[in-house]
N, CA, C and O atoms as CSV, one atom per row, in Angstrom:
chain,resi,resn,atom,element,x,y,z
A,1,UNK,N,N,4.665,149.853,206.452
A,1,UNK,CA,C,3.467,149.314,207.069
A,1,UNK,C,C,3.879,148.617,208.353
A,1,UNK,O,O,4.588,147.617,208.458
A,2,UNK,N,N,3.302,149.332,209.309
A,2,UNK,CA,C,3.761,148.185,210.430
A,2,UNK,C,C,2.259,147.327,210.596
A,2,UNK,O,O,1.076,147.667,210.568
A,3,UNK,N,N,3.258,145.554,210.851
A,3,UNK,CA,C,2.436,144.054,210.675
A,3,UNK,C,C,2.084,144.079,212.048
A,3,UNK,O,O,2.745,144.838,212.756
A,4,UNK,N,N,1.080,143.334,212.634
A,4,UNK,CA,C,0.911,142.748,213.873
A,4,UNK,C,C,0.611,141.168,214.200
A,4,UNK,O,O,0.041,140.605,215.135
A,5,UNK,N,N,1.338,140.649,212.848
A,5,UNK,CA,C,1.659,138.992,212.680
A,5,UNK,C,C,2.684,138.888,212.067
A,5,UNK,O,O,2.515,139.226,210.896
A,6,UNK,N,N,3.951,138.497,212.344
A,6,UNK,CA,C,5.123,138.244,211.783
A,6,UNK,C,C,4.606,137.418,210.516
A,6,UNK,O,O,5.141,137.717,209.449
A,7,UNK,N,N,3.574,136.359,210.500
A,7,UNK,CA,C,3.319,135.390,209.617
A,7,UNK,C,C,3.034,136.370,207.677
A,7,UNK,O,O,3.415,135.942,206.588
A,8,UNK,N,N,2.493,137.301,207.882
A,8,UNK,CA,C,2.448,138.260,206.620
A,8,UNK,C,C,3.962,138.536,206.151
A,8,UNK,O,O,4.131,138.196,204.980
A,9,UNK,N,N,4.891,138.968,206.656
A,9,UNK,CA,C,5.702,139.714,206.728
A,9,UNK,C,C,6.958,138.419,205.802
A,9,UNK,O,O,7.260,137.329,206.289
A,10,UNK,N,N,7.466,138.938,204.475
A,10,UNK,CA,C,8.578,137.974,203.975
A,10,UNK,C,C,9.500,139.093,203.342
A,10,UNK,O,O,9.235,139.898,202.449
A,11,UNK,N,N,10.777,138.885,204.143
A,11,UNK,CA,C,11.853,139.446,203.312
A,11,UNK,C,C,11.728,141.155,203.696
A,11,UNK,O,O,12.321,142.136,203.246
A,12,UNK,N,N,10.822,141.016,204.587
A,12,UNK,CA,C,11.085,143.153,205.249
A,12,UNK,C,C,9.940,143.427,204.524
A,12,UNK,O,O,9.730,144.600,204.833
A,13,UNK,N,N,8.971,143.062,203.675
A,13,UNK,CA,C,7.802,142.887,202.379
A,13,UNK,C,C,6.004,142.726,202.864
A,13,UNK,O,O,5.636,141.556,202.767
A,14,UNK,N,N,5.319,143.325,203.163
A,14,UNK,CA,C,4.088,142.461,202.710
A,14,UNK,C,C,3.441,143.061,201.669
A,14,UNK,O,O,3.516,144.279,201.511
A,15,UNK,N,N,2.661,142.183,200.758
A,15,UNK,CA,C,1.787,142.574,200.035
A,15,UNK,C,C,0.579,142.777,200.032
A,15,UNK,O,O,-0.217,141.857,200.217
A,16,UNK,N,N,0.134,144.265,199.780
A,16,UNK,CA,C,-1.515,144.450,199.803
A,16,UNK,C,C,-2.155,143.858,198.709
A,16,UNK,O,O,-1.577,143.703,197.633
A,17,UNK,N,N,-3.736,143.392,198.989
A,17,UNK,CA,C,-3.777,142.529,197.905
A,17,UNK,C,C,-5.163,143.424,197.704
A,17,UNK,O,O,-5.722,143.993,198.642
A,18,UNK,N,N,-5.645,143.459,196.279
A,18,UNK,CA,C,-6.970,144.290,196.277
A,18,UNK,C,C,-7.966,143.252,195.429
A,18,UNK,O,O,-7.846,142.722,194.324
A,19,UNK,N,N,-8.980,143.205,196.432
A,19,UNK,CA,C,-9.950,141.888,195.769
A,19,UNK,C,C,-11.472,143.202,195.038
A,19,UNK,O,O,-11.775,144.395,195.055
A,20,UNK,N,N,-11.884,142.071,194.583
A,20,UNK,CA,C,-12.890,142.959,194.156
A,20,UNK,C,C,-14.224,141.623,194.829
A,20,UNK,O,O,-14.336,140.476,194.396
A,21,UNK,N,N,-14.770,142.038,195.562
A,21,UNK,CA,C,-15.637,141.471,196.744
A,21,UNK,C,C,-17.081,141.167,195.505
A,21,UNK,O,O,-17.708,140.112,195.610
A,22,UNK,N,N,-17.310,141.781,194.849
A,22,UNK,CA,C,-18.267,141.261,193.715
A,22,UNK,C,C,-18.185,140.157,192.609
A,22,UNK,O,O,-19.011,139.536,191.940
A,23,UNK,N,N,-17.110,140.183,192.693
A,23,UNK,CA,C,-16.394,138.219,191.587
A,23,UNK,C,C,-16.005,137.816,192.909
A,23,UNK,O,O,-15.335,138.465,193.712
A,24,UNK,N,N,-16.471,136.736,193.036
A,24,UNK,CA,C,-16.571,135.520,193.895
A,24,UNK,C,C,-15.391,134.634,192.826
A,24,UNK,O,O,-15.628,134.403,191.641
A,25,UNK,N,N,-14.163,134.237,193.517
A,25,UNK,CA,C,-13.603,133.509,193.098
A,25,UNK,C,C,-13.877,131.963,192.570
A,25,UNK,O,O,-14.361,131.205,193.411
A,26,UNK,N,N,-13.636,131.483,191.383
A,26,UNK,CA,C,-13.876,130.239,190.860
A,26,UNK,C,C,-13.511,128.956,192.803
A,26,UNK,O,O,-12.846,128.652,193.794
A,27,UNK,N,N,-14.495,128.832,192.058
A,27,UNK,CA,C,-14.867,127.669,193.589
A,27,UNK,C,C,-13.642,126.477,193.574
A,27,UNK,O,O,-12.823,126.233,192.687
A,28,UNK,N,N,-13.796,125.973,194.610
A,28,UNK,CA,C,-12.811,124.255,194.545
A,28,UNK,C,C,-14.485,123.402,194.228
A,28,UNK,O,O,-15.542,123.247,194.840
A,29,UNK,N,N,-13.879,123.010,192.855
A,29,UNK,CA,C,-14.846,121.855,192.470
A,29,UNK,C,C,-15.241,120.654,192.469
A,29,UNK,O,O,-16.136,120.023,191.907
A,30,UNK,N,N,-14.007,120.329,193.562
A,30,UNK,CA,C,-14.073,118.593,194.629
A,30,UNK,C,C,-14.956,119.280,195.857
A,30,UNK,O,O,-15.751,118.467,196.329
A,31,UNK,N,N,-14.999,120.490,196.437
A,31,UNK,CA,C,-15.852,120.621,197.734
A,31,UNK,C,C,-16.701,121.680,197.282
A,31,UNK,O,O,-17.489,121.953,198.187
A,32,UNK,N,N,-16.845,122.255,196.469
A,32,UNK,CA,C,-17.818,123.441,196.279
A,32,UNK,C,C,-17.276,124.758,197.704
A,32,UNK,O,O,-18.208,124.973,198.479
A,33,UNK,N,N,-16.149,125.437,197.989
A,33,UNK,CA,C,-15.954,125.180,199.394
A,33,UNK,C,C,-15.774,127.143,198.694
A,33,UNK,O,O,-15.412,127.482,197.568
A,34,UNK,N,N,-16.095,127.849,199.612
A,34,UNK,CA,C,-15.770,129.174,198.961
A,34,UNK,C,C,-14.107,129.216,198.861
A,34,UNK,O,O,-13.343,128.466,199.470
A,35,UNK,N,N,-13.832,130.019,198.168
A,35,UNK,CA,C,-12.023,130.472,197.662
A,35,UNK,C,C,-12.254,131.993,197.921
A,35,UNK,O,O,-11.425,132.215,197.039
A,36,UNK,N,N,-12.592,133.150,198.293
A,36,UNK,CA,C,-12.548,134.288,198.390
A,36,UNK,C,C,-13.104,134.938,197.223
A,36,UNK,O,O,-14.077,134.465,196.637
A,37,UNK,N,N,-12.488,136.075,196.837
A,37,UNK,CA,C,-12.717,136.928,195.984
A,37,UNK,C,C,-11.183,136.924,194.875
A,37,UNK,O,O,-10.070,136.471,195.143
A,38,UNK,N,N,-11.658,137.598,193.612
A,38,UNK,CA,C,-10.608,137.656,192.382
A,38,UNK,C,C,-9.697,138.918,193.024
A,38,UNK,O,O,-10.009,139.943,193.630
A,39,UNK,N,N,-8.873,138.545,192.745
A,39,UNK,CA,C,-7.650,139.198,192.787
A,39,UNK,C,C,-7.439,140.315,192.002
A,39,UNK,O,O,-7.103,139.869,190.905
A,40,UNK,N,N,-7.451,141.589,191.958
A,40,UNK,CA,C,-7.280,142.709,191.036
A,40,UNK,C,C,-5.981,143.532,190.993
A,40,UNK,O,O,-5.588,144.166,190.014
A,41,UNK,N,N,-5.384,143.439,192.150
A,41,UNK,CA,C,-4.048,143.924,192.233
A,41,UNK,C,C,-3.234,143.474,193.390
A,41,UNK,O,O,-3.774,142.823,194.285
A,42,UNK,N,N,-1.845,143.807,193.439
A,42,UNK,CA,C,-1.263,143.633,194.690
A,42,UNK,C,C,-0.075,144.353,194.085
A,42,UNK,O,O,0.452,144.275,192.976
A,43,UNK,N,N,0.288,145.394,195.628
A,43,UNK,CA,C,1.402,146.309,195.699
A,43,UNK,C,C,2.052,145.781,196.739
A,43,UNK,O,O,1.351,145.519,197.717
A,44,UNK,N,N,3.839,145.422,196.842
A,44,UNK,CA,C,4.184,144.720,197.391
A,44,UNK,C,C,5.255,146.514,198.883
A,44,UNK,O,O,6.122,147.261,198.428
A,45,UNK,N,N,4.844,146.590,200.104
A,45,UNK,CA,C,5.219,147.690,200.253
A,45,UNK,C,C,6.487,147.237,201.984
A,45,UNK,O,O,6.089,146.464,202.856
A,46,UNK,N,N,7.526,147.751,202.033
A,46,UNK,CA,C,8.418,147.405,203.148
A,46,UNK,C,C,7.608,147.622,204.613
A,46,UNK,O,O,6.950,148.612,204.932
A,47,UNK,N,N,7.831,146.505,205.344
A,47,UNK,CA,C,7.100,146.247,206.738
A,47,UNK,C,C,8.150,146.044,207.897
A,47,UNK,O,O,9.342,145.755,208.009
A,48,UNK,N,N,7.335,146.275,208.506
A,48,UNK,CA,C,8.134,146.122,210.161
A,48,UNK,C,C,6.666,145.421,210.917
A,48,UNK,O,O,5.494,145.704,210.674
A,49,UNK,N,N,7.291,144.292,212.030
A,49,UNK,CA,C,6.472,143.746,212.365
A,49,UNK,C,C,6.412,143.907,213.893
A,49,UNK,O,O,7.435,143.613,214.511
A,50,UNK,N,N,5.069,144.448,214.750
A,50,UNK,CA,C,4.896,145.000,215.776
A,50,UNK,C,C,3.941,144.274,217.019
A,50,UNK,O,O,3.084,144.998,217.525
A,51,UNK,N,N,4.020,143.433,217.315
A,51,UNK,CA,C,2.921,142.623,218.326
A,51,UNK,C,C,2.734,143.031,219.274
A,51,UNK,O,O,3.584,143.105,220.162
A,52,UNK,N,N,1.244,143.523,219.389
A,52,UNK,CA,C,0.710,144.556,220.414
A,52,UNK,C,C,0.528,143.975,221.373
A,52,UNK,O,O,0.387,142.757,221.259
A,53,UNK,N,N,0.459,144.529,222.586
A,53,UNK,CA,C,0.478,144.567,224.080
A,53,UNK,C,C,-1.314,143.882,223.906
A,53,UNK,O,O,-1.518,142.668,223.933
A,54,UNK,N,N,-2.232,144.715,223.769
A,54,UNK,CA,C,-3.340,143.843,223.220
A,54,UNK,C,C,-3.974,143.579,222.092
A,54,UNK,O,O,-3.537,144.082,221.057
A,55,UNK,N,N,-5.095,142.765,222.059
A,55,UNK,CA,C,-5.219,142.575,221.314
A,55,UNK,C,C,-5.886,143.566,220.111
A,55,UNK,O,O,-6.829,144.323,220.341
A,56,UNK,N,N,-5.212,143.427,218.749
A,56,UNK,CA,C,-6.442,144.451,218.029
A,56,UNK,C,C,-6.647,143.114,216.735
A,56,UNK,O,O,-6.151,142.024,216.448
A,57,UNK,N,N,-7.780,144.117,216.212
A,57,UNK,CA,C,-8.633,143.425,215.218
A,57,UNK,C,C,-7.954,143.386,213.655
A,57,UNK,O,O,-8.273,142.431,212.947
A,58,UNK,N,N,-7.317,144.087,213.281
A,58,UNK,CA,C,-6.421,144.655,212.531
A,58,UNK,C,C,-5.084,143.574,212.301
A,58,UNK,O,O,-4.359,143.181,213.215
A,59,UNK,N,N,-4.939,143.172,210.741
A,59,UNK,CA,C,-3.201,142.334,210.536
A,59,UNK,C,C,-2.270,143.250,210.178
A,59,UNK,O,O,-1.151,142.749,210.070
A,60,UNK,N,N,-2.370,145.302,209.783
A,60,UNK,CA,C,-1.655,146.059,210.122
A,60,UNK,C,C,-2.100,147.196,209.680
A,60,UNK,O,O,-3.293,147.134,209.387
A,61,UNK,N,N,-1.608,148.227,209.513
A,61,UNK,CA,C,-1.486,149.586,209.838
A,61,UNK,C,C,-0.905,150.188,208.624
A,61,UNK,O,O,0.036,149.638,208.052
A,62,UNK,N,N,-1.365,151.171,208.249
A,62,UNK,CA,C,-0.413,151.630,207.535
A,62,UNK,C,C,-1.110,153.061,207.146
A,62,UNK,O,O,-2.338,153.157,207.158
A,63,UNK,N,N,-0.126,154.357,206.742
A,63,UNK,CA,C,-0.690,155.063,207.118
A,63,UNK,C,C,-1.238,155.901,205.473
A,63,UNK,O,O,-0.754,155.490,204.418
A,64,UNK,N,N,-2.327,157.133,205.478
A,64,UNK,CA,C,-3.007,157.264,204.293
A,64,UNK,C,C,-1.550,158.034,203.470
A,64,UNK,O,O,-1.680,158.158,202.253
A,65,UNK,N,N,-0.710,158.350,203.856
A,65,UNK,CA,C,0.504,158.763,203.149
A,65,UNK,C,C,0.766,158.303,202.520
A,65,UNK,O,O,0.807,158.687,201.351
A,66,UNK,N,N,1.269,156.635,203.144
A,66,UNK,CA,C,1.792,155.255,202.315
A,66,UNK,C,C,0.826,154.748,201.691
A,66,UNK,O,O,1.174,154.000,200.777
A,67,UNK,N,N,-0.172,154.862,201.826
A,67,UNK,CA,C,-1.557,154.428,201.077
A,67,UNK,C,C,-1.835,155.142,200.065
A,67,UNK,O,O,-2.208,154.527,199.065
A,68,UNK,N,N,-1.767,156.270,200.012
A,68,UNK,CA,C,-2.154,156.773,199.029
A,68,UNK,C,C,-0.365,156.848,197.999
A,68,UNK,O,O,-0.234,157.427,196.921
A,69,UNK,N,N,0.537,156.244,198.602
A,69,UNK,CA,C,2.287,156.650,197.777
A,69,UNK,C,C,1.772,155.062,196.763
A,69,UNK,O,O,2.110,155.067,195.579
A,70,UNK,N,N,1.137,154.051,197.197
A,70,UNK,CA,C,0.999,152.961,196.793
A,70,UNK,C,C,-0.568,152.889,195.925
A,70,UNK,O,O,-1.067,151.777,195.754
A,71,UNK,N,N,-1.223,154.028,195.449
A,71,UNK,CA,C,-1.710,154.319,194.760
A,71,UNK,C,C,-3.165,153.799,195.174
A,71,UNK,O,O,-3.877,153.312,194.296
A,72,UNK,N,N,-3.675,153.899,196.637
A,72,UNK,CA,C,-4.860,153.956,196.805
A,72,UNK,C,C,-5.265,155.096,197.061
A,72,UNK,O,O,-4.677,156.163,197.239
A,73,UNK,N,N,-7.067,154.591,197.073
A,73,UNK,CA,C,-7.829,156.026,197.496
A,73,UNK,C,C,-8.743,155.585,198.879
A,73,UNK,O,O,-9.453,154.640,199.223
A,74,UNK,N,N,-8.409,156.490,199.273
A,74,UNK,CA,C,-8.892,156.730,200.837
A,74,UNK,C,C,-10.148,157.237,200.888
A,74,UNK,O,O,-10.403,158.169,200.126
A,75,UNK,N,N,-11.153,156.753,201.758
A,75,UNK,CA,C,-12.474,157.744,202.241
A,75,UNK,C,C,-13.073,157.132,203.840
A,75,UNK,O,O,-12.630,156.197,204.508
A,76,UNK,N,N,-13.971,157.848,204.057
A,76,UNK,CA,C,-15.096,157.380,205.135
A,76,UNK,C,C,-15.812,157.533,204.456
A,76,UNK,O,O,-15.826,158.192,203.416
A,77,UNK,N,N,-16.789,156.727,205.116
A,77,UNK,CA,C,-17.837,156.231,205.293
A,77,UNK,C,C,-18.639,157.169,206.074
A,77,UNK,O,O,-18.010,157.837,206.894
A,78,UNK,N,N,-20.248,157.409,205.965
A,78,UNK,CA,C,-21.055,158.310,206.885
A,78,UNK,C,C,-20.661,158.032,208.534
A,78,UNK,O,O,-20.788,158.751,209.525
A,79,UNK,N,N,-20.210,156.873,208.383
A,79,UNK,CA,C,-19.597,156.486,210.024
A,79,UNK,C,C,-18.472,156.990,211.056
A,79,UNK,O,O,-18.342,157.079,212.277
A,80,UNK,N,N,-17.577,157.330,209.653
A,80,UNK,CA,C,-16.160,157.605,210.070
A,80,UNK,C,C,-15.415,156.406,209.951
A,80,UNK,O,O,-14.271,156.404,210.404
A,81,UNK,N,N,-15.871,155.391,209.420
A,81,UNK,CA,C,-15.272,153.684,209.262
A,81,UNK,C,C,-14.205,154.174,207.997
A,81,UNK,O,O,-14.697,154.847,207.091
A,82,UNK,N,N,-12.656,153.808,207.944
A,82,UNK,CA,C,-11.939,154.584,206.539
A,82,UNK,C,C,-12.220,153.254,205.840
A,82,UNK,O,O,-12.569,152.140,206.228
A,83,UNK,N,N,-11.905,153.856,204.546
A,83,UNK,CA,C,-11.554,152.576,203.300
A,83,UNK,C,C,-10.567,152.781,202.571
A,83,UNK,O,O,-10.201,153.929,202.322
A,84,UNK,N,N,-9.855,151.541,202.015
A,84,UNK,CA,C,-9.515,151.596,201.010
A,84,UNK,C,C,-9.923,150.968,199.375
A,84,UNK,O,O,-10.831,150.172,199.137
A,85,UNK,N,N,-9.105,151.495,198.512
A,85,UNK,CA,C,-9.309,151.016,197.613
A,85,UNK,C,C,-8.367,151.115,196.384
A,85,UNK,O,O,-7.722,152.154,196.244
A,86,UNK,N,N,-8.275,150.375,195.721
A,86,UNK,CA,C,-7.001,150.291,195.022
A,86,UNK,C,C,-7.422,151.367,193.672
A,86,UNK,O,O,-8.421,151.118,192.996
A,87,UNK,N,N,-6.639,152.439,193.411
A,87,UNK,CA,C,-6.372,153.361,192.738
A,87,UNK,C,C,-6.204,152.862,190.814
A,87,UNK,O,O,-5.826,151.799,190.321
A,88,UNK,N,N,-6.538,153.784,190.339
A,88,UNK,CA,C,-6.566,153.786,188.955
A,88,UNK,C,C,-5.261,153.193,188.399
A,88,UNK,O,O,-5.090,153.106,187.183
């Protein structure tokens, strides 16, 4: 996977993390403050870290080869927008 924030990147490593966007993670119950989404998986896959000339929107790259070697499934969208999603 190439990173475009050294800050992800530990030990040559980042980990994809697969939330499931429908469980709303247990809240902080001193602020009521959102916490994200539950955690359903994480595949930990070797990175190289690349800081682009400009800016992109993106914390990295990686391609549907390695995506799918790390056991996701790939699609578009009617848009052409890709997705992922973490595999069986």
């Amino acid at each position: 996977m190439v990173v475009t924030n050294p800050a992800f990147v530990r030990e040559g490593h980042v980990s994809l993390v697969a939330q499931d966007v429908r469980k709303p993670a247990p809240g902080n119950a001193a602020t009521g403050a959102f916490q994200g989404y539950q955690e359903t998986g994480r595949t930990d896959v070797a990175a190289a870290v690349l800081e682009p000339v400009v800016e992109v929107q993106y914390y990295g790259v990686v391609s549907p080869e390695a995506a799918a070697a790390a056991g996701a499934n790939i699609y578009a969208d009617r848009f052409g927008s890709m997705y992922v999603e973490r595999g069986a």
